[in-house]
Structure formats: structure tokens, C-alpha cells
N, C-alpha and C positions, 0 to 999 in steps of 0.2 A: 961901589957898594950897591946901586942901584940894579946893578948886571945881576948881584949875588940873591938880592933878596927877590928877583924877577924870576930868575932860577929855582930859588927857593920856594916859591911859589907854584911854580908850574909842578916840583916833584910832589910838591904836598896837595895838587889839585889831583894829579896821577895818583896815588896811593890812593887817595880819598875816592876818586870814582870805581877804581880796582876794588875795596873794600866794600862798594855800597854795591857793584855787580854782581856779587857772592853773595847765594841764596844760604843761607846758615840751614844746612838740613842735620835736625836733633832726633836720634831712633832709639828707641829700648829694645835691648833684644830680651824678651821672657822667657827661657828654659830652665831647666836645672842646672846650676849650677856647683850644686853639690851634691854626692851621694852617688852612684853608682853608675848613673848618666852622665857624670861630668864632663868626662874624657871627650867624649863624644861630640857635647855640645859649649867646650870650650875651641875643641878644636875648630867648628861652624864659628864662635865668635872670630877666633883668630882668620880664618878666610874670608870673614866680612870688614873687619878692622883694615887688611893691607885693602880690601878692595877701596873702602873709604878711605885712606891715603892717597890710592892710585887718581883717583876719582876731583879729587880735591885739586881747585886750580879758579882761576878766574871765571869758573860758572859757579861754581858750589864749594861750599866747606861740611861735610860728614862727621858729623859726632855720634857715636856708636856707644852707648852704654850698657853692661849685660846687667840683670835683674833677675834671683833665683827665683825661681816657682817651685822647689823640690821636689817636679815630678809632679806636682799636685794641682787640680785641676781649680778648689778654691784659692790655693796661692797663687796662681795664676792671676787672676782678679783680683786680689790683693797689690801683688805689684804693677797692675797693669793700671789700678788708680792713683799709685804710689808715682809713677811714671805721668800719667796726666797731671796731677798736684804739681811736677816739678815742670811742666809747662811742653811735655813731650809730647806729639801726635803723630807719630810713625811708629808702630810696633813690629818687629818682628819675633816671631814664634813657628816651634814644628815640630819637634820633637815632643810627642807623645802626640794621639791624636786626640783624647781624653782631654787634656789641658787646651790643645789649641781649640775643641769644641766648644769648652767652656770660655773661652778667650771669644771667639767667633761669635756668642750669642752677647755676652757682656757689652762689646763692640756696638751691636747695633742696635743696642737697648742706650747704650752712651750717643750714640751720634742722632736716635728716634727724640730722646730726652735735652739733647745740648749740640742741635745744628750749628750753631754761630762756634763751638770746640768742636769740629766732627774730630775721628781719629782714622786712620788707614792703619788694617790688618794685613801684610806682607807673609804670607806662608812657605817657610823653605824646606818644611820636610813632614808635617803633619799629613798624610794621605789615603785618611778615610774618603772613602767616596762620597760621601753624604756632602759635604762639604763644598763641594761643586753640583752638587744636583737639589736636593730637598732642603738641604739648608744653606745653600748661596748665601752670600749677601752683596751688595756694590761696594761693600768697604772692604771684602776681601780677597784678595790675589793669592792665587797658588803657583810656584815656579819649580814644582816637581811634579813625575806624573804620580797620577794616585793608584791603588791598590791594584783594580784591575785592567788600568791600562797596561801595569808592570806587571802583572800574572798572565795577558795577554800575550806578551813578549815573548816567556818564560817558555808558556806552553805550546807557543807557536813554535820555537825552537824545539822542545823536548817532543810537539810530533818527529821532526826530522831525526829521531832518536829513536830506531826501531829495538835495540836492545833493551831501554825501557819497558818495564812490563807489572813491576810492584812498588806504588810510591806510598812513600807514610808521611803525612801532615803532624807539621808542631808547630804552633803559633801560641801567642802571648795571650792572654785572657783579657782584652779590651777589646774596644772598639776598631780599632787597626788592625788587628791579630783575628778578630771575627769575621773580617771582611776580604783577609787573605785567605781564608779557610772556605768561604762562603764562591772567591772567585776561583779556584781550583778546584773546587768538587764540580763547579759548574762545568769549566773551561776544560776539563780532560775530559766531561762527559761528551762535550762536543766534538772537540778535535782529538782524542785520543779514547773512544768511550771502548779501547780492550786494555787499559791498564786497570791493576787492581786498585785500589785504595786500600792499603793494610792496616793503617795504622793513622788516627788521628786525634788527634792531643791538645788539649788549650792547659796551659801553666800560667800560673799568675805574674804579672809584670813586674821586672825586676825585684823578684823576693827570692830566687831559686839560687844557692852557691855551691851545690853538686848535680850537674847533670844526669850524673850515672843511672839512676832507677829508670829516665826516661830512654836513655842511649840502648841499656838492656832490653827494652819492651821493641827498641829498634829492630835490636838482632834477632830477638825473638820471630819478630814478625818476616825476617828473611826479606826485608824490603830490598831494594835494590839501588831505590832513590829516594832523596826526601826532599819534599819542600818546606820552605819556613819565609816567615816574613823575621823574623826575631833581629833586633840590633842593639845596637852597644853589648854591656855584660853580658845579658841572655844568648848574646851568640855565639862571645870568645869563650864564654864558661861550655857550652853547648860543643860546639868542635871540640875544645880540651876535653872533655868526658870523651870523645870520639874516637879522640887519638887517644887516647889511654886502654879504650876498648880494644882499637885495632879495628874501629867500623867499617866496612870498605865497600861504603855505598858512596854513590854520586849526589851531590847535594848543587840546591837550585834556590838560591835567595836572593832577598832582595838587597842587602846589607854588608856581603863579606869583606866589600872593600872600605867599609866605617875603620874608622880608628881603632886599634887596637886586635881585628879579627885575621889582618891577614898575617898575623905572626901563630893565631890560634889555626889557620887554614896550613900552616906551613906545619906544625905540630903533626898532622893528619898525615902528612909524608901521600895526599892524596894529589900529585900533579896532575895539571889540568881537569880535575875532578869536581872540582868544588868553583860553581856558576854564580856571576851577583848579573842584572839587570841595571846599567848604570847611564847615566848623562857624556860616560864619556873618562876616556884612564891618562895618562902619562906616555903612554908608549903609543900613543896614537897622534900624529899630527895636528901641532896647535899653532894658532895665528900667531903667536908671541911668547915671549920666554919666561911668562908667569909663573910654571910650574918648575923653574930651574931657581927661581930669584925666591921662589917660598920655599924650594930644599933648604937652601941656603939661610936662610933665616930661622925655619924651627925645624929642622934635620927631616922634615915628613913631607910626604906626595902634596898637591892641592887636589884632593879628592873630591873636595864638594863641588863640583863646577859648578852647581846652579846658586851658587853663593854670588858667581860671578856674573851668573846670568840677570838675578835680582839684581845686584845692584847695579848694574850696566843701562837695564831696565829703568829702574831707576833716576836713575843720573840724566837717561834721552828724556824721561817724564818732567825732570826739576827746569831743565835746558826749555824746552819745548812750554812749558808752562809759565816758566819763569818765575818761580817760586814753590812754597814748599806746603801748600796748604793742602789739606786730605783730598777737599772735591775736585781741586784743580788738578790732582796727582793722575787722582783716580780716572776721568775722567782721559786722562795723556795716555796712560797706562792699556786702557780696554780698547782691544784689538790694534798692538802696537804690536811691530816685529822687529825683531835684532837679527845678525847673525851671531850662533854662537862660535866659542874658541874653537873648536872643531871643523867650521867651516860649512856647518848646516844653518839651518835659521830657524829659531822660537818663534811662536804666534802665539800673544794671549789672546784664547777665546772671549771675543765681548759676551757671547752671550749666558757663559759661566762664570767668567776669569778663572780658565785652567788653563796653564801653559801646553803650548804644543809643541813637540821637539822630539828628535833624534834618539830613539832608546838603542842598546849596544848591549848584548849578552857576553859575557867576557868570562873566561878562565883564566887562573890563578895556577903558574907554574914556574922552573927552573927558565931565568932568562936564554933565550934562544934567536936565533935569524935578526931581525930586525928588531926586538926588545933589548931597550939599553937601563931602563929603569925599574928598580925595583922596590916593594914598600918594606915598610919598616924592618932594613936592612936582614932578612933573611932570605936575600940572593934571588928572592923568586918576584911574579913580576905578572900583569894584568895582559892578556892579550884579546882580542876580539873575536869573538866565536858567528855573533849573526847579528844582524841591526835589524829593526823595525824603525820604516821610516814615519815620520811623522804622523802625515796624514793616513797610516793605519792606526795610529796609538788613538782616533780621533772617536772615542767611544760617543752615543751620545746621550744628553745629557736633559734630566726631568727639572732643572734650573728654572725660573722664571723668576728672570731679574727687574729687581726692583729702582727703582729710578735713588738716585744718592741725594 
């Protein structure tokens, strides 16, 4: 009996210190989660949910909760103190960059107000520039690049494209969509200043359900190529008007591999025509079999890489720190490197916190040579056209950060 209860002892000492090892880390993710954007940013939930599975073990346990903002930059702040009420101080947000600005000032009007609660803003896909330069903050982290490090990419590539000669701009009517417009009228002037600029368009964010009037002013203009920042709806609605028209111009975005658009890319019947700027695809060499084990689970690609990179990030910050508090995160977080799944390596910049990493220009065609995967099952499939390494994507930056 004595053996048993000695036994007994020792396992309930082991659980108990197992238990008390484990940093309990609690996140709100703030997007839409209803309305038009959903698709989009359920899909980001669900790539950061397996990553806080994968993640969870005898350093940390990941709890991931989503919270709609519908797209909206007050609900944002609504639920981002809805989220602190319930005792949360890790937010993640990013889609829309409108909301994540409003999220980004709230933050650090909360952390100037309530040191002893600070909160840590984690940004996975919001990338207005401002964000990293004029409006920093130390409570915010960015793990995608922003507007014009990815129209840097873009247009570095389309000089190597001497048939280019007439591009027409259409971007969303926000803050995102102004600074995608703002970086390509710059950026061809520089490196491409004999293209024309035909055509250039701001439409209001997610309110448009017939592309065609704008698709028309397309053809009209005899463009030849277009660019767009546009994502989710605005850009599967935006290709379906295309291919409806029969448009047969070469398109250069930042988004076509989002949920939902390479089925509207495949509509276009435009192979290898239609370009996204991406962290990185499926048919490209990855350290681990992540993107087979999330087919398998919700029938679709793991597209978001930098979901993975966040919370990877992340996870070295909880380890490293040994708990889950904003300024101790923060703090692990600015100027930490990872390698990513790809086999290159992220730096977050201390002196923005903007991640530094691997950009990859990639076209969307009928699988071929060494492409085995393809997205949402029509047959076609992401291949690699040009990378911009890192320390080119390293724009710099009017930041002046402030101490946490």
C-alpha cells in the first residue's frame, strides 16, 4: 500500500509540475467575421487555431478566440475591450487596414492608461505603411510585408517584363487601397517610367456585387495589365466580371492566392497570367508536412504562411520569456529571427517591428513539371515566377519607437 500511494504521489507531483510549466497563452483574433470578409478571415482563424494546437505542449497551452468587428473600425474597439473585460491581452487583427488603425491607436491609448493590463497588438495581414513608420507603436507587431514593400516586389518583376507597356490601377477606397495606388504610380515611375498608366480607380470597400462597369472602362482603356491590391470578395467578384468579359490582360496582385479567388482566377481561363506577391505557395518546398495535414483537414491549401510565422514567433517569445505578459512578449519578440517553412529566415525589425522575409511573385496555372498541388480543386496550381530576398524588401522606415 505504501509502494501504491508513493507512486501515487510521484505521478500527481509530475502532472502538477507539467501543468504549472505551461504558460496558458489567451488571444482574441478581431476581424470580421461576418459579411463579405468572412471567408477570408475564418479561413486565417482556422490557420492560426491548428497552429495553437500544434504549438501546445509542455511550454504553453494557446487559446484562440475570434471576435467580429464587421469590417468596422468602431467595432473593432468594441470588441477589442470586450476581449480585455474577459481578462485577454494578446490580440490578433489584419484584415482591413482601417480597422487594424483603429485597433493600433486604441492599443496604445489602453496600455499609456492601464500599464499594470498593457495588451500586445500582433498584425497578420493589415499593411498600410503608416503602421510601421508614422504610427508605430512597441505594442505593435507586423508579420506580413506591407503595401510597398509588396508593390516593390511586384514592379521589380514587371520591369523584367518588357512587353508591359499600358497598366490600369484599381484599388479599394481606404487606407490600404490608397497606399497601393500611391506605391505604383511611384514605383513604375522609377523603374518602369515608359509604361503608361491608363486607367486608375478607387471603389468603395467591399460594397461593389458587379464588377462589370469597371471591367468595361478596363477594355476601354486597351490596358494590357493591371494592378490591384483588392482581397477577399472585391477580387473574386473583380476576376468573375473579367472572365465574363473575356478581359485578356495580365493582372498583378497582391491577394489572388486568398481564399476563394483562385477558383475566380481559373474562371479567366488566363494561365500563368494572373501574379499574387506571396510569403510563399504549396508547390514550393517546406520543412514539414503542414500544408498536407491542413488539406486533409479542411479540404484547402495553408495559404497563409505568416499565420505560421506569427505564431511560431510567438511561441519562441512565450519559451524565451517564460510567460505570457505583453511587455515581456514584446520585448522577446523585437529583433527575434526564425526560419521560415520555406527555408529562408524572418527578422522582426526592432526598430519598426516589421517583419523581414522572403517575398515570391508567383503564377497561377494548369499544374505542370514539378507542381503537384493545386487550390481549390480546379486542377490549377501556384508556381514561382521571381523572389525578392529579404534584405531587399528592407524599405526604410520614419518609425521612432517608443519605449513599452
Amino acid at each position: 500500500m505504501m509502494r501504491i500511494l508513493a507512486f501515487a504521489a510521484v505521478l500527481f507531483t509530475a502532472a502538477t509540475s507539467y501543468a504549472q510549466a505551461q504558460v496558458p497563452v489567451r488571444i482574441a483574433f478581431i476581424d470580421p467575421l461576418s459579411g463579405p470578409a468572412a471567408a477570408v478571415t475564418e479561413n486565417a482563424l482556422n490557420h492560426l487555431r491548428v497552429m495553437g494546437e500544434r504549438l501546445s505542449g509542455k511550454d504553453a497551452r494557446y487559446e484562440i478566440t475570434g471576435f467580429d468587428n464587421k469590417l468596422n473600425a468602431q467595432e473593432a474597439i468594441i470588441q477589442a475591450q470586450k476581449a480585455i473585460d474577459a481578462g485577454i491581452r494578446i490580440f490578433i487583427a489584419g484584415n482591413s487596414s482601417a480597422a487594424a488603425g483603429a485597433l493600433n491607436e486604441f492599443v496604445a491609448k489602453h496600455n499609456e492608461r492601464n500599464p499594470q493590463q498593457a495588451v500586445l497588438f500582433l498584425n497578420i495581414s493589415a499593411i498600410d505603411p503608416a503602421l510601421t513608420n508614422d504610427k508605430c507603436s512597441p505594442a505593435h507587431f507586423r508579420f506580413d510585408a506591407h503595401a510597398d514593400m509588396k508593390m516593390l516586389a511586384l514592379v521589380k518583376f514587371i520591369a523584367t517584363q518588357p512587353q508591359i507597356k499600358r497598366v490600369y490601377l484599381i484599388n479599394q477606397d481606404y487606407s490600404f487601397g490608397q497606399a497601393v495606388r500611391a506605391a505604383a504610380l511611384a514605383m513604375l515611375k522609377q523603374h518602369r517610367p515608359d509604361i503608361e498608366v491608363v486607367g486608375d480607380e478607387l471603389h468603395p470597400l467591399a460594397k461593389i456585387n458587379d464588377f462589370s462597369p469597371y471591367v468595361a472602362k478596363i477594355k476601354a482603356s486597351n490596358a494590357d495589365s493591371v494592378i490591384t491590391g483588392n482581397w477577399g470578395n472585391d477580387l473574386a467578384l473583380l476576376l468573375k466580371s473579367a472572365a465574363d468579359a473575356n478581359l485578356q490582360t495580365g493582372w498583378y496582385t497582391y491577394y489572388a492566392s486568398g481564399i476563394g479567388s483562385p477558383t475566380a482566377v481559373r474562371q479567366t481561363g488566363l494561365a500563368h497570367r494572373v501574379f499574387a506577391v506571396i510569403e510563399g505557395h504549396s508547390n514550393m518546398q517546406m520543412s514539414d508536412g503542414l500544408d498536407a495535414d491542413y488539406r486533409a483537414r479542411y479540404g484547402g491549401s495553408f495559404n497563409v504562411p505568416r499565420a505560421r510565422l506569427l505564431m511560431d514567433m510567438l511561441h519562441d517569445a512565450v519559451v524565451k520569456a517564460k510567460s505570457a505578459e505583453p511587455k515581456a512578449l514584446a520585448a522577446a519578440l523585437s529583433g527575434a529571427s526564425r526560419a521560415t517553412m520555406y527555408g529562408g529566415t524572418a527578422t522582426m525589425r526592432a526598430s519598426d517591428h516589421q517583419v523581414l522575409q522572403d517575398l515570391y511573385v508567383t503564377s497561377f496555372g494548369p499544374l505542370e513539371g514539378s507542381m503537384k498541388f493545386d487550390e481549390e480543386k480546379t486542377g490549377w496550381g501556384w508556381k514561382t515566377a521571381g523572389v525578392v530576398k529579404a534584405a531587399e524588401t528592407a524599405l526604410p522606415t520614419s518609425c521612432r519607437m517608443a519605449a513599452f
